[in-house]
Steps between C-alpha positions, in 0.01 A plus 500: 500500500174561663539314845856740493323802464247373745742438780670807415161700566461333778812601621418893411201468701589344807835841446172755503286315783814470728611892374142582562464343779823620654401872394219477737695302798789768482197820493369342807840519714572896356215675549474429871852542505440879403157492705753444793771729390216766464307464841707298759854604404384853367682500185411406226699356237434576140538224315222262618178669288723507180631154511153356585336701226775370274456125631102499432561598154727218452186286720279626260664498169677155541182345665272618237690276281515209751127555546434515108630144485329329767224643378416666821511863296149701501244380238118604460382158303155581528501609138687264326379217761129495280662516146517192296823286541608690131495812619630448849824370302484815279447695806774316693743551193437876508568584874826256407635786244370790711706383770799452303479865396453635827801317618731635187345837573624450884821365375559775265381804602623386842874436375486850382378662795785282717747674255355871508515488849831296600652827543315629784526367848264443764504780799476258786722291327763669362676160399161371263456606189153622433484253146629211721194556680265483150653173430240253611259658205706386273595198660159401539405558175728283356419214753156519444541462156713202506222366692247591247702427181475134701149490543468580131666293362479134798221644606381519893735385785351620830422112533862462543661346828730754537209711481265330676733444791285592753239288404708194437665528883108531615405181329784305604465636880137361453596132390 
């Protein structure tokens, strides 16, 4: 059971690197396309700032969660670095179950602001529906916290291959 839901985390976090990942990649062909609209073609087209607004939130909300797993996330240690290994663990536990509520708070409070708004419709996009665009909160949340219900309960897995990727090519490149 636990080498399933291992390879099936895996599997949701090589979905957010390569949604991240492709979030930024498609950003970086639009807004020059509207840069060029704008300035050589003179005119500009208004969907390029909204979709690339809309694709760094998905960067940033499905990376976070990427990021939280690899343990590449932001962390000031310096603190709990110095306590004794007891507290460190305490410590550790607690920053486990405050990150679980932030990421039901995200998932709920996010749901419901996806629903309040799926009514309205973006201007520049009359097509998009403004809580279509609110849906990588909630999304987020919810992948965060899978990742952090795992590292609750199997504990860390940034030491993971699929994880560690980069390194592992690096070191085989080397040999």
């Amino acid at each position: 059971m636990k080498d399933t839901l291992l390879r099936f985390n895996d599997g949701l976090y090589m979905t957010c690197i390569w949604v991240a990942g492709l979030s930024v990649a498609t950003m970086s062909l639009i807004i020059p396309w509207g840069i060029f609209a704008r300035y050589v073609l003179g005119t500009g087209s208004s969907w390029p700032e909204p979709v690339s607004i809309l694709l760094m939130v998905v960067f940033t909300f499905v990376g976070a969660a990427a990021s939280y797993r690899a343990g590449a996330h932001m962390a000031v240690g310096m603190l709990v670095d110095r306590l004794p290994q007891r507290m460190r663990l305490s410590a550790s536990l607690l920053v486990q179950v405050l990150m679980a509520l932030i990421c039901l708070f995200m998932a709920l409070w996010g749901a419901k602001l996806c629903a309040t708004t799926w009514n309205q419709f973006v201007a520049a996009l009359p097509g998009l529906r403004v809580g279509l665009t609110y849906a990588p909160i909630p999304v987020g949340g919810v992948l965060t916290l899978v990742f952090v219900l795992e590292k609750l309960l199997l504990g860390d897995q940034s030491h993971r291959r699929v994880v560690q990727f980069d390194l592992v090519e690096e070191n085989e490149g080397a040999a």
